[in-house]
N, C-alpha and C positions, 0 to 999 in steps of 0.2 A: 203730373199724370204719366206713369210708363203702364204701356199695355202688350199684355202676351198675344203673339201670333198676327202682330200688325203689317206684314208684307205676306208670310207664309201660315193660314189658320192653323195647321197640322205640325209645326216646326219640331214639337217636340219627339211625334212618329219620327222627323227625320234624323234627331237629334241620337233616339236609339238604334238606329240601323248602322249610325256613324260611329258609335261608341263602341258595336258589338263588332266591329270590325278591328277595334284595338286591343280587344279582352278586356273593355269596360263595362260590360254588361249589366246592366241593373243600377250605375251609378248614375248619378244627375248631372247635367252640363253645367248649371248652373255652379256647381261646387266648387269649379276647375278654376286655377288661376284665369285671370285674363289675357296673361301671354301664352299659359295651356289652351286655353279657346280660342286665339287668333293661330295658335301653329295647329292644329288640331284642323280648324275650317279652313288653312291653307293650304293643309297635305290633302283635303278632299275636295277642292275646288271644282275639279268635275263632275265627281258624282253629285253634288249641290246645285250646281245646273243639268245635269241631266233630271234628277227629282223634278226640278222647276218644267222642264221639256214634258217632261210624263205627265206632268198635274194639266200644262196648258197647251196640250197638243192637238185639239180641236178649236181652241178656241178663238184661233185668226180666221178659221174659215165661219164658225156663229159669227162673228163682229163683221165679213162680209154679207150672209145672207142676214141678219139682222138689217143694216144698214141699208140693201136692197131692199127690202119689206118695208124699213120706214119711207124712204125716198118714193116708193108706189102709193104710200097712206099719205104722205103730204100732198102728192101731186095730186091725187085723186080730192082730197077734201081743198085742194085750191086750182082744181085744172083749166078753168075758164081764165082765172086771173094770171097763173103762170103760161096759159097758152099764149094770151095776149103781150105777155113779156118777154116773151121769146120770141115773138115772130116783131116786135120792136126789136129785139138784139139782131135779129137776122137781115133785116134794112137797115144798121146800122153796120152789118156786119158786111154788106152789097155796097154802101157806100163808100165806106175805105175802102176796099178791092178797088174801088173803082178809080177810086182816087191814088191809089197806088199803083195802077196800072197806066196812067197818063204819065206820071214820072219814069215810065220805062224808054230808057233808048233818049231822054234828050237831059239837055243841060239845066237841070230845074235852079232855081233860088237856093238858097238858105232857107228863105222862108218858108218856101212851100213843103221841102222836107220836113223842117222843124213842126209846121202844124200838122202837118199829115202826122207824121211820126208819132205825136203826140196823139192825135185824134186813136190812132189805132191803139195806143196804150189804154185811154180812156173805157175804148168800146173791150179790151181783155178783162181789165178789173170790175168792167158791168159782168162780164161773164163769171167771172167769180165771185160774184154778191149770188148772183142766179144759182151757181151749185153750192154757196153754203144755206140759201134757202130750201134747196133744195134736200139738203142733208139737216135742216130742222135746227141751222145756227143763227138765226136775225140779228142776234149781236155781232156776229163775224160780219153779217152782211151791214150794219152799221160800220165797223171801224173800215171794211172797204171802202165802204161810201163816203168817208171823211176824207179818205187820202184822193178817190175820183174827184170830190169837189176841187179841192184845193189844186190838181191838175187841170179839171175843167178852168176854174178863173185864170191861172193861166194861158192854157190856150185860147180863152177868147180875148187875153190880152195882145196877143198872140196875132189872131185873127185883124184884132181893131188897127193894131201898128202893121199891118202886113210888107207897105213898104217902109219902115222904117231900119233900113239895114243895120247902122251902129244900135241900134234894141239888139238883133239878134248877134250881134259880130261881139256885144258886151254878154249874151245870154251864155254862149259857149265859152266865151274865155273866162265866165267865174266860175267853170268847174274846177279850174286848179283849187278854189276853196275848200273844196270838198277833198281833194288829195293830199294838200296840207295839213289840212288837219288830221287825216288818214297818220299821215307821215310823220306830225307831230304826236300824235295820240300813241303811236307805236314806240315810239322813241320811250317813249314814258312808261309801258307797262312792257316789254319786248325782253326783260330781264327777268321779272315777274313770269312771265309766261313758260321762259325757258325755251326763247326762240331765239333766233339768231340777229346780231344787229342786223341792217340794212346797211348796203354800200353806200358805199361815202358817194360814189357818181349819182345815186339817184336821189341823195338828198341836197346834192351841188346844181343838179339839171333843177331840182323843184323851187332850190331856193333865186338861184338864175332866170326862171322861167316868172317866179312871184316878183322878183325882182323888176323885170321888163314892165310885167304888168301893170304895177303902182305907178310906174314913169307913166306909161299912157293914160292909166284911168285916175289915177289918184291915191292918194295913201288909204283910204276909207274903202278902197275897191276889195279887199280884200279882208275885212276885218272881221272876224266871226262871230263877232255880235250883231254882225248886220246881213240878214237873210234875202233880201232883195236888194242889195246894190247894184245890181247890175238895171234894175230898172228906175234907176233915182233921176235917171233925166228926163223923166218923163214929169216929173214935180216938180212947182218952181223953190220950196223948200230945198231940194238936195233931196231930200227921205223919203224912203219908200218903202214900205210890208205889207204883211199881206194884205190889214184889212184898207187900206186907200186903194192897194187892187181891186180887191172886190167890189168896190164900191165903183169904180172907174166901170167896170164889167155890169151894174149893176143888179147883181146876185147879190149883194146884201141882204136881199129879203130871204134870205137861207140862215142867214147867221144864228137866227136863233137855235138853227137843229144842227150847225154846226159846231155849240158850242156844247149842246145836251151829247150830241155824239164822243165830246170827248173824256164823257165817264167811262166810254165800252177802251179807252186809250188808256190813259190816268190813273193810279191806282188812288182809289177815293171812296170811303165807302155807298158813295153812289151808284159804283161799279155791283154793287150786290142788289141793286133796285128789284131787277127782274125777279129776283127769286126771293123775296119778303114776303111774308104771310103774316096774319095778323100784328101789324105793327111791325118791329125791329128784329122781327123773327123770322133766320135765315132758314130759308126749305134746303137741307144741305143733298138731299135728295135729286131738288131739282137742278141743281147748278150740270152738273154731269149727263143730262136729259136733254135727248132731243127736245126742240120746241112743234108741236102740232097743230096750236092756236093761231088761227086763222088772219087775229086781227094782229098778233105781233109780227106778220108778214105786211104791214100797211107801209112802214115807215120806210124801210128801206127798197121795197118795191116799188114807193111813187117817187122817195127823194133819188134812187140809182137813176130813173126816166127822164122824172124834171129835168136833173144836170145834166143829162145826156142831150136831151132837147134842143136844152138854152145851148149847146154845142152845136146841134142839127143842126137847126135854123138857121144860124150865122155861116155855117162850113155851105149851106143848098144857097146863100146869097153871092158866097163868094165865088163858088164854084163851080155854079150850075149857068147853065144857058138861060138867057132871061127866061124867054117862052117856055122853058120847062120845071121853074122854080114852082110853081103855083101848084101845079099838080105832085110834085115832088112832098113838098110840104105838108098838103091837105093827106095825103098819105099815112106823113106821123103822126100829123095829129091825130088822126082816128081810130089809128090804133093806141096810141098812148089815151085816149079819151074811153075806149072800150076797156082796156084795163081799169083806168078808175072806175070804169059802172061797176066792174064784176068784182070790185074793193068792198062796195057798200051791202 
């Protein structure tokens, strides 16, 4: 299937402005060698983007006031339910500050940075589930929500080990995994690309530094097949991933929506779910369309909370004054509880 005018409708109006410019006037482009069309649309390279400027020189500021217009229609046909969602992000958003502001000025843990640290990542990528709902993307705020989970199980793993220092002394020393393979992965496409090797010192310091590290933790500490090593002592097997995490955390009971979430990841034709209409039949229409439906704001609006919660709860146990935990708590859940009314 080749089709005329498939980036530019008009190409052809372009095509004679460009020709009359050569004393081609009245001939076809089509006719011209293939290397007369490529040198031909390389001597006019600007004025082919300026055409392109003239035809679309309005239309970044429509695709602004568009986008505000829809962002007012969403919020307006979901405003009780995203009020309630925001004013949960904004006490989770009072609780980090708060907790960031106690590590000011003393000598904190590992630990307390690494959950705090983490806790504030959690509550950003709530924030960004929030503005793609808001901009009428549920599947964006789905694949957000997979990656918050699987941050959240950690951190409450996190939370449960708090004194267990070699947990977090082994958490930060398996980031070299992650720059290894950086450093290997470069190594191998680094010609391809047409970029420059890397210095021999920084892959002497990574292999020195990987080096160290398998004398201490072991030859398997490092091995890219295995994505939770660093938490394998907490097993009496040796092995650890994510889902014995999740389980330990006992969030389990998410996995089902964790695993449906990873069609909006995966390319699967499940990935096309949303936008099927009778049967096998893709609305190609709608793939490029904001979402306005109400109920497809459910899933990512209760599951961003829930894990946010099953975070709350544990971070107001550990961190809060006893005397003050109770009323801290009855807080979120009231609002995370009035959100769900204004779901149904």
């Amino acid at each position: 299937m080749k089709i005329t005018g498939l980036l530019i409708p008009d190409v052809e109006a372009l095509f004679e402005i460009i020709l009359k410019e050569i004393d081609k006037e009245g001939e076809s482009f089509q006719n011209f060698s293939e290397k007369e069309q490529s040198t031909i649309i390389e001597a006019f390279d600007e004025k082919i983007i300026e055409y392109f400027k003239d035809k679309t020189s309005d239309s970044f500021e429509m695709f602004l006031e568009m986008t505000s217009q829809n962002q007012m229609m969403i919020e307006s046909l979901n405003k009780e339910t995203f009020k309630y969602f925001y004013d949960y992000l904004k006490l989770s958003h009072d609780l980090y500050h708060s907790l960031r502001k106690s590590l000011t000025g003393i000598k904190s843990s590992e630990s307390d940075n690494i959950i705090i640290s983490y806790y504030g990542y959690l509550v950003r990528i709530s924030d960004q589930v929030f503005v793609m709902l808001l901009n009428g993307y549920p599947d964006g705020g789905m694949r957000l929500w997979r990656s918050l989970y699987e941050h959240a199980v950690i951190n409450l793993l996190f939370i449960e080990e708090k004194n267990n220092d070699v947990l977090f002394e082994r958490f930060i020393a398996y980031e070299h995994k992650a720059r290894a393979r950086k450093i290997e992965s470069y190594n191998k496409n680094f010609e391809k690309l047409k970029f420059p090797a890397l210095d021999q010192d920084i892959e002497d310091s990574s292999k020195s530094l990987g080096d160290n590290l398998k004398t201490k933790y072991g030859n398997n500490f490092l091995d890219f097949s295995k994505e939770y090593a660093w938490a394998s002592i907490l097993y009496e097997d040796g092995k650890a991933n994510f889902r014995k995490i999740e389980e330990s955390v006992n969030l389990e009971k998410l996995r089902p929506f964790y695993i449906s979430a990873s069609s909006y990841i995966h390319p699967t034709f499940e990935s096309l779910f949303d936008f099927l209409e009778h049967g096998n039949v893709v609305n190609l229409a709608k793939i490029t369309s904001q979402t306005t439906d109400k109920q497809s704001f459910s899933d990512p609006l209760q599951l961003t909370l829930f894990t946010l919660h099953e975070v709350n709860m544990q971070l107001l146990n550990l961190y809060c004054i006893d005397h003050e935990v109770e009323i801290n708590v009855k807080l979120f859940k009231r609002i995370f509880e009035m959100m769900q009314k204004h779901l149904v």
